[in-house]
Steps between C-alpha positions, in 0.01 A plus 500: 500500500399130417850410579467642873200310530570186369820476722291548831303175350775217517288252572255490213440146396309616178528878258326648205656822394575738254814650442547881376932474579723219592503347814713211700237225638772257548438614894160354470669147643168354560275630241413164276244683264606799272279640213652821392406750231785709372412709195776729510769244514762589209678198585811697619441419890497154626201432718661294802242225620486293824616184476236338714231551213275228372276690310616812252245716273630748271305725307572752221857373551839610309707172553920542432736236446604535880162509637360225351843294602407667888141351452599163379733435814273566767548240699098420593313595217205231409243776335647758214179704335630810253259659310551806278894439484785562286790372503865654395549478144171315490708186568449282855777273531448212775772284598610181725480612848214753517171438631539209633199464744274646238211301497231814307556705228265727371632755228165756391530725243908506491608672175666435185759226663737230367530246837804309513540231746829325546490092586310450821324780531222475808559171581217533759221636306192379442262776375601712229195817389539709207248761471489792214864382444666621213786251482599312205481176692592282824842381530560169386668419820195494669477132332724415750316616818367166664292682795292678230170475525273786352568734173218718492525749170268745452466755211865470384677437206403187266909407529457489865231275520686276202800514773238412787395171313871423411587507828177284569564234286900473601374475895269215387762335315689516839183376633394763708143472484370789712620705279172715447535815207219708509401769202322782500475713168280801303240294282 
């Protein structure tokens, strides 16, 4: 049913959704905001997504191999939010190529994760938010991002915020000044 109706709706600019089975959005060629729930993903189907989006949301999120690769080439992307993700093998591999108009990143309560970023990851980025994260830290690479601007960490890990002020220090070294890291933590 939410198929029929969402493919007499072409023109949306802008979609908040829930998913109960896989669907193909990639027909959505204008639709430039996407936040998408989709408990019930196993990871087996590959959600296709319009290229034309700037803005993605995923919630309670199974993210394979392939998808994440899919999400990281979208051609438009500035704004990526997941919150209450997993990734495949509870590994997120990054590399040289993807997301390169990403300018936001906001990762909320993504599960037990090793990130990997390959050299020149997000070479565009400039705010990076880590909420209820359990990673064991930021990519070094991310020492290496001159647009950054922001870190906000919040309630995560004590190795993550080490890796926050690492990268801090090295982007100062570079001299990039604006560099702001901002901490939030259980007292």
């Amino acid at each position: 049913m939410e198929g029929k109706i969402l493919r007499c709706s072409p023109n949306l600019l802008k979609l908040k959704c829930s998913l109960q089975e896989f669907q193909d959005l990639s027909f959505l060629n204008l639709l430039e905001s996407l936040s998408l729930a989709y408990p019930h993903n196993d990871g087996t189907h590959l959600i296709s997504l319009p290229l034309n989006l700037r803005k993605l949301t995923l919630v309670s999120f199974y993210m394979s191999r392939e998808q994440a690769k899919i999400i990281g080439r979208l051609p438009n992307l500035v704004v990526l939010k997941l919150q209450e993700c997993s990734f495949e093998g509870n590994q997120w591999n990054t590399t040289e190529g993807e997301f390169q108009q990403l300018k936001v990143l906001k990762l909320s309560s993504v599960h037990d994760t090793e990130w990997n970023a390959s050299c020149d990851p997000f070479p565009r980025l400039e705010q990076l938010v880590l909420k209820y994260c359990y990673l064991e830290k930021i990519p070094s690479s991310f020492c290496d991002i001159p647009t950054l601007k922001m870190i906000g960490i919040h309630y995560c890990r004590q190795s993550v915020v080490e890796s926050a002020m690492q990268i801090e220090e090295e982007q100062r070294d570079m001299g990039n000044e604006e560099l702001q890291v901002i901490i939030s933590s259980y007292t």
